[in-house]
N, C-alpha and C positions, 0 to 999 in steps of 0.2 A: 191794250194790255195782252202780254201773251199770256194765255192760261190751258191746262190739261191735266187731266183728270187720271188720277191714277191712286186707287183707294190702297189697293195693299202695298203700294210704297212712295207713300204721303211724302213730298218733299215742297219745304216751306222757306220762304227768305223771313226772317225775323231783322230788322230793322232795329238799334236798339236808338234812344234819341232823351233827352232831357231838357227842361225850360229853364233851366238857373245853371248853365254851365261859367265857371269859376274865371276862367281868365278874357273870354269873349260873353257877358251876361246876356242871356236870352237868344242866341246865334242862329239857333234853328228857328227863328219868325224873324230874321234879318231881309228885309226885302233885297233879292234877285230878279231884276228884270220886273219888276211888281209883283213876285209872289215869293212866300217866303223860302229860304234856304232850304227848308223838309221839303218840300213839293218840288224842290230837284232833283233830289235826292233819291225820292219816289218813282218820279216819272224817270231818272235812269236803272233805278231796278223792275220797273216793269216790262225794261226790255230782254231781261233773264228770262228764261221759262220757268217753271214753279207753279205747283197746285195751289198754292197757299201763300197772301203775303200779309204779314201782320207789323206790325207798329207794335214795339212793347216797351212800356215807359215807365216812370214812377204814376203813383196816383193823383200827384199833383199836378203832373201834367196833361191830365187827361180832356180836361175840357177847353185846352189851347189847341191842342192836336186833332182833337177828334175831328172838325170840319175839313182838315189836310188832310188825315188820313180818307176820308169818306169820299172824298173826291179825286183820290188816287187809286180807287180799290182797297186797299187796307184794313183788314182787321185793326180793331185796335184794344191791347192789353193792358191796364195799369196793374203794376205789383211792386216789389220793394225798390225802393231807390236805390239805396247801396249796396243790397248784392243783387247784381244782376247778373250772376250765374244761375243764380234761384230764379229771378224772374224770367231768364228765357228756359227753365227747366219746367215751370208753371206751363207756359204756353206750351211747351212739348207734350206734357201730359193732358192739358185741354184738347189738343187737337189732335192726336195720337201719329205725332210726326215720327217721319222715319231718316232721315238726313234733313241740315238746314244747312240755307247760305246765312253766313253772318257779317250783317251792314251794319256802319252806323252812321249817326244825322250828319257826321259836319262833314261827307264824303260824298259831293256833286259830283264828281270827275273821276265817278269809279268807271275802268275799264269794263265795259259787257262783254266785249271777245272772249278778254282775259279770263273774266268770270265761269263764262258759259265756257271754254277749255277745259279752265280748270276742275269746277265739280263735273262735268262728265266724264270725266278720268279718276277724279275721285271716287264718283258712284261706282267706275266701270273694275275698280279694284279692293269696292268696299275701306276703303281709310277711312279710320277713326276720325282724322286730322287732315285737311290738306291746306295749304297755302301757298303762295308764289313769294320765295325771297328778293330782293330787288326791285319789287316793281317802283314808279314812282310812291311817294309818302300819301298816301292815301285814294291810292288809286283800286287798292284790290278788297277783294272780299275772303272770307275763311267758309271751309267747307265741314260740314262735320257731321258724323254719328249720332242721332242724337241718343242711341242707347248709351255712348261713350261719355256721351257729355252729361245725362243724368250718373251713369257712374261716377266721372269726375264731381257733383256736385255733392256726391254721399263720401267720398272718401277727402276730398281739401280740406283742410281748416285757417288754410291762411287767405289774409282777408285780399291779398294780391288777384289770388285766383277766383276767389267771387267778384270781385271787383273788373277785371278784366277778362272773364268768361274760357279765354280756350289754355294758357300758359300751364293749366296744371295737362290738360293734354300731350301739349307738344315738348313737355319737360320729363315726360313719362316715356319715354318711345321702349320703356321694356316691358311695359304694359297696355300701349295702345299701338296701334300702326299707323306710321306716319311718312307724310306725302308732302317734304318742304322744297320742293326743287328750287333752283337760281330761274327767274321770269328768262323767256325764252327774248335775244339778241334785239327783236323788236319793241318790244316791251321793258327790255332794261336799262330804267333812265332813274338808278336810286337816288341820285342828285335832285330830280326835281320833286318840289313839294305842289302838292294839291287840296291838300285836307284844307279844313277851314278852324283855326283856331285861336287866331288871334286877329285882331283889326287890319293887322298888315296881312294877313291870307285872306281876310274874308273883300280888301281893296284888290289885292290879287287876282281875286275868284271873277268881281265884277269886270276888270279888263279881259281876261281870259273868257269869259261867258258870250263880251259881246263881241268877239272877235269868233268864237264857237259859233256862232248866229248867222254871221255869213254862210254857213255849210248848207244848204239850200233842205237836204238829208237829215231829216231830227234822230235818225236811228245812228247815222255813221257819226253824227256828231259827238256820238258815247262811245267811238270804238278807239283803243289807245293811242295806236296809227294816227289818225287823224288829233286829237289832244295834243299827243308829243308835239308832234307838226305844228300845231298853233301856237303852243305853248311856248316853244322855241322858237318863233317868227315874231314871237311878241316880246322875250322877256332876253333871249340871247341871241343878241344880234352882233 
Protein backbone atom coordinates (compact mmCIF):
# COMPACT_ATOMS: atom_id res chain seq x y z
CA UNK A 1 0.00 0.00 0.00
CA UNK A 2 1.24 3.42 -0.81
CA UNK A 3 1.18 5.63 2.14
CA UNK A 4 2.86 9.26 3.21
CA UNK A 5 2.56 11.32 5.77
CA UNK A 6 1.79 14.72 5.62
CA UNK A 7 0.07 16.29 8.72
CA UNK A 8 -0.60 19.83 7.76
CA UNK A 9 -2.27 18.80 4.58
CA UNK A 10 -4.05 15.47 5.37
CA UNK A 11 -5.40 13.98 2.16
CA UNK A 12 -7.67 10.96 2.61
CA UNK A 13 -9.60 8.52 -0.18
CA UNK A 14 -12.90 7.90 1.63
CA UNK A 15 -14.54 4.97 -0.10
CA UNK A 16 -18.25 5.34 0.26
CA UNK A 17 -19.91 1.33 0.10
CA UNK A 18 -23.28 -0.28 1.38
CA UNK A 19 -24.58 -3.93 2.05
CA UNK A 20 -28.31 -3.75 0.88
CA UNK A 21 -27.81 -1.89 -2.43
CA UNK A 22 -31.35 -1.96 -4.27
CA UNK A 23 -30.95 -3.39 -7.81
CA UNK A 24 -27.77 -5.81 -7.31
CA UNK A 25 -28.73 -6.92 -3.32
CA UNK A 26 -25.48 -7.24 -1.22
CA UNK A 27 -22.81 -6.48 -4.57
CA UNK A 28 -20.13 -5.39 -2.47
CA UNK A 29 -19.46 -9.36 -0.72
CA UNK A 30 -20.37 -10.71 -4.51
CA UNK A 31 -17.41 -13.10 -4.80
CA UNK A 32 -14.48 -11.93 -7.48
CA UNK A 33 -12.02 -14.21 -8.04
CA UNK A 34 -12.72 -15.55 -4.25
CA UNK A 35 -12.89 -12.42 -2.60
CA UNK A 36 -15.51 -10.05 -2.36
CA UNK A 37 -16.16 -7.05 -4.82
CA UNK A 38 -14.88 -4.37 -1.81
CA UNK A 39 -11.54 -5.84 -1.57
CA UNK A 40 -11.03 -4.97 -5.29
CA UNK A 41 -12.08 -2.09 -4.83
CA UNK A 42 -9.67 -1.47 -2.11
CA UNK A 43 -6.66 -3.06 -3.33
CA UNK A 44 -7.19 -0.76 -6.64
CA UNK A 45 -7.23 2.35 -4.48
CA UNK A 46 -4.43 1.46 -2.58
CA UNK A 47 -2.46 1.96 -5.47
CA UNK A 48 -3.37 5.99 -5.17
CA UNK A 49 -1.03 7.80 -2.65
CA UNK A 50 -2.93 9.19 0.33
CA UNK A 51 -2.32 9.68 4.00
CA UNK A 52 -5.40 8.23 4.93
CA UNK A 53 -7.85 5.56 3.47
CA UNK A 54 -11.12 4.98 5.24
CA UNK A 55 -14.34 2.95 4.34
CA UNK A 56 -17.46 5.00 5.32
CA UNK A 57 -20.59 3.27 5.39
CA UNK A 58 -23.95 2.94 7.02
CA UNK A 59 -23.97 1.38 10.59
CA UNK A 60 -25.32 -1.52 9.42
CA UNK A 61 -22.83 -2.35 7.60
CA UNK A 62 -20.33 -2.16 9.77
CA UNK A 63 -19.60 -5.56 10.97
CA UNK A 64 -19.75 -7.12 7.19
CA UNK A 65 -17.16 -4.77 6.17
CA UNK A 66 -14.92 -4.42 8.90
CA UNK A 67 -12.81 -7.73 8.19
CA UNK A 68 -12.43 -6.11 4.29
CA UNK A 69 -11.63 -3.20 5.29
CA UNK A 70 -8.83 -4.31 8.00
CA UNK A 71 -7.28 -6.19 5.65
CA UNK A 72 -6.90 -3.61 3.00
CA UNK A 73 -5.67 -0.99 5.51
CA UNK A 74 -8.85 0.88 5.88
CA UNK A 75 -10.16 2.85 8.31
CA UNK A 76 -13.57 2.07 8.86
CA UNK A 77 -16.53 4.56 9.56
CA UNK A 78 -20.29 3.85 10.21
CA UNK A 79 -22.71 7.07 10.03
CA UNK A 80 -25.98 7.73 8.23
CA UNK A 81 -27.22 5.69 5.47
CA UNK A 82 -28.91 8.12 3.56
CA UNK A 83 -27.11 11.15 3.60
CA UNK A 84 -23.95 10.37 2.97
CA UNK A 85 -22.87 13.87 2.37
CA UNK A 86 -23.13 13.96 6.23
CA UNK A 87 -21.29 10.89 6.57
CA UNK A 88 -18.20 11.71 4.52
CA UNK A 89 -18.40 15.28 6.28
CA UNK A 90 -18.23 13.25 9.74
CA UNK A 91 -15.13 11.49 8.69
CA UNK A 92 -13.68 14.85 7.51
CA UNK A 93 -14.03 16.21 10.84
CA UNK A 94 -12.81 13.07 12.69
CA UNK A 95 -9.72 13.06 10.99
CA UNK A 96 -9.05 16.70 10.23
CA UNK A 97 -8.87 16.18 6.33
CA UNK A 98 -7.75 18.59 4.12
CA UNK A 99 -8.68 17.22 0.24
CA UNK A 100 -10.29 13.74 -0.28
CA UNK A 101 -10.39 11.29 -3.37
CA UNK A 102 -14.02 10.13 -3.68
CA UNK A 103 -14.52 6.20 -4.39
CA UNK A 104 -17.27 4.03 -4.21
CA UNK A 105 -17.70 -0.03 -3.71
CA UNK A 106 -19.14 -1.05 -7.12
CA UNK A 107 -15.93 0.62 -8.95
CA UNK A 108 -13.06 -2.43 -9.39
CA UNK A 109 -11.75 -0.88 -12.60
CA UNK A 110 -11.10 2.46 -11.40
CA UNK A 111 -8.32 4.08 -13.42
CA UNK A 112 -5.12 4.91 -10.88
CA UNK A 113 -3.26 6.91 -13.53
CA UNK A 114 -6.21 8.72 -14.12
CA UNK A 115 -6.77 9.24 -10.44
CA UNK A 116 -3.38 10.09 -9.41
CA UNK A 117 -3.28 12.97 -12.66
CA UNK A 118 -6.14 14.01 -11.75
CA UNK A 119 -6.10 15.10 -7.82
CA UNK A 120 -2.52 16.17 -8.37
CA UNK A 121 -3.63 18.95 -10.56
CA UNK A 122 -6.27 19.35 -8.42
CA UNK A 123 -4.32 19.87 -5.31
CA UNK A 124 -1.59 21.75 -7.54
CA UNK A 125 -4.58 24.58 -8.26
CA UNK A 126 -6.40 24.18 -4.97
CA UNK A 127 -10.21 23.09 -6.66
CA UNK A 128 -12.95 22.78 -4.67
CA UNK A 129 -14.17 20.15 -7.25
CA UNK A 130 -12.29 18.26 -9.77
CA UNK A 131 -13.37 15.36 -12.07
CA UNK A 132 -12.53 13.75 -15.50
CA UNK A 133 -15.72 14.04 -17.90
CA UNK A 134 -15.78 11.07 -20.19
CA UNK A 135 -13.99 8.66 -18.67
CA UNK A 136 -15.38 5.19 -19.02
CA UNK A 137 -18.73 4.75 -16.63
CA UNK A 138 -17.20 4.00 -13.58
CA UNK A 139 -13.75 4.09 -14.00
CA UNK A 140 -12.79 7.64 -12.29
CA UNK A 141 -12.83 8.94 -8.88
CA UNK A 142 -13.79 12.84 -7.79
CA UNK A 143 -11.40 15.13 -5.99
CA UNK A 144 -12.39 17.50 -3.56
CA UNK A 145 -11.90 20.41 -0.90
CA UNK A 146 -12.88 19.14 1.94
CA UNK A 147 -13.38 22.68 3.42
CA UNK A 148 -15.81 23.04 0.21
CA UNK A 149 -17.53 20.11 0.85
CA UNK A 150 -18.43 20.71 4.57
CA UNK A 151 -19.47 24.07 3.12
CA UNK A 152 -21.67 22.32 0.74
CA UNK A 153 -23.10 20.07 3.52
CA UNK A 154 -24.31 23.32 5.64
CA UNK A 155 -25.60 25.17 2.88
CA UNK A 156 -27.98 21.97 0.43
CA UNK A 157 -31.11 20.94 1.56
CA UNK A 158 -32.04 18.94 -1.16
CA UNK A 159 -31.90 15.36 -0.61
CA UNK A 160 -30.09 14.81 -4.22
CA UNK A 161 -27.04 16.50 -2.87
CA UNK A 162 -26.77 14.52 0.31
CA UNK A 163 -27.58 11.63 -1.20
CA UNK A 164 -24.93 11.93 -4.02
CA UNK A 165 -22.04 13.94 -2.06
CA UNK A 166 -20.37 16.34 -4.68
CA UNK A 167 -23.53 17.73 -7.34
CA UNK A 168 -24.28 20.69 -5.12
CA UNK A 169 -20.32 21.47 -5.78
CA UNK A 170 -20.00 21.15 -9.15
CA UNK A 171 -23.65 23.01 -9.74
CA UNK A 172 -22.24 25.99 -7.92
CA UNK A 173 -19.11 26.91 -10.00
CA UNK A 174 -19.99 30.75 -8.92
CA UNK A 175 -19.30 29.61 -5.54
CA UNK A 176 -16.71 27.01 -5.75
CA UNK A 177 -13.80 26.48 -8.33
CA UNK A 178 -14.24 23.91 -10.53
CA UNK A 179 -11.90 21.44 -12.38
CA UNK A 180 -14.25 19.21 -15.00
CA UNK A 181 -12.07 18.85 -18.05
CA UNK A 182 -13.02 16.08 -21.11
CA UNK A 183 -10.64 12.77 -19.82
CA UNK A 184 -7.49 13.16 -21.89
CA UNK A 185 -7.64 11.00 -25.83
CA UNK A 186 -6.27 7.93 -23.91
CA UNK A 187 -8.62 7.70 -21.33
CA UNK A 188 -11.68 8.54 -23.38
CA UNK A 189 -13.78 5.66 -23.92
CA UNK A 190 -17.46 7.08 -22.45
CA UNK A 191 -19.11 4.27 -24.14
CA UNK A 192 -17.63 1.63 -22.09
CA UNK A 193 -19.18 0.76 -18.72
CA UNK A 194 -17.28 -0.73 -15.83
CA UNK A 195 -19.12 0.12 -12.68
CA UNK A 196 -20.80 -2.81 -11.07
CA UNK A 197 -24.43 -2.57 -10.85
CA UNK A 198 -26.35 -4.84 -12.03
CA UNK A 199 -26.07 -8.89 -12.59
CA UNK A 200 -25.17 -8.23 -16.11
CA UNK A 201 -22.11 -5.79 -15.01
CA UNK A 202 -21.13 -7.57 -12.16
CA UNK A 203 -21.00 -11.22 -15.12
CA UNK A 204 -19.17 -8.53 -16.97
CA UNK A 205 -16.79 -7.59 -14.22
CA UNK A 206 -15.93 -11.36 -13.84
CA UNK A 207 -14.84 -11.91 -17.55
CA UNK A 208 -12.98 -8.68 -17.66
CA UNK A 209 -11.13 -9.48 -14.27
CA UNK A 210 -9.94 -12.71 -15.52
CA UNK A 211 -8.75 -11.71 -18.71
CA UNK A 212 -6.99 -8.59 -16.25
CA UNK A 213 -5.16 -11.53 -14.61
CA UNK A 214 -3.03 -12.41 -17.38
CA UNK A 215 -1.13 -8.98 -16.87
CA UNK A 216 1.56 -10.70 -15.17
CA UNK A 217 1.94 -6.62 -13.35
CA UNK A 218 -0.86 -6.33 -10.46
CA UNK A 219 -0.18 -2.33 -10.45
CA UNK A 220 -0.41 -1.80 -14.53
CA UNK A 221 -3.48 -4.04 -14.33
CA UNK A 222 -5.26 -0.69 -12.77
CA UNK A 223 -3.88 1.61 -15.09
CA UNK A 224 -6.66 2.68 -17.83
CA UNK A 225 -4.30 1.86 -20.89
CA UNK A 226 -4.19 -1.44 -20.04
CA UNK A 227 -8.28 -2.04 -18.93
CA UNK A 228 -9.41 -0.15 -22.14
CA UNK A 229 -7.01 -2.75 -24.01
CA UNK A 230 -8.60 -5.79 -22.40
CA UNK A 231 -11.74 -4.47 -22.15
CA UNK A 232 -11.98 -4.10 -25.85
CA UNK A 233 -10.21 -7.51 -26.70
CA UNK A 234 -12.81 -9.02 -24.74
CA UNK A 235 -16.15 -7.52 -25.32
CA UNK A 236 -15.52 -5.51 -28.96
CA UNK A 237 -14.21 -7.52 -31.24
Amino acid sequence: MIFKKNENNLTAIILQARIDSTRLPGKALLLLDGKPLLFHVMQALNFIPADLRVLACPADSLSSFEPIAKECGFKIYGGPKEDVLERFCQVIRKYSIKRLIRATGDNPFVFIDAAIELNKKAASVNADYAGFLELPYGAGIESVNAKALLQANEKSIEPFDHEHVCPYLYNNPDIFKINRPSAPKKWNYPDIRLTVDTQEDFDRAIFLYEALKKEPNEKIRHNGNTIIKIYNSCFNK
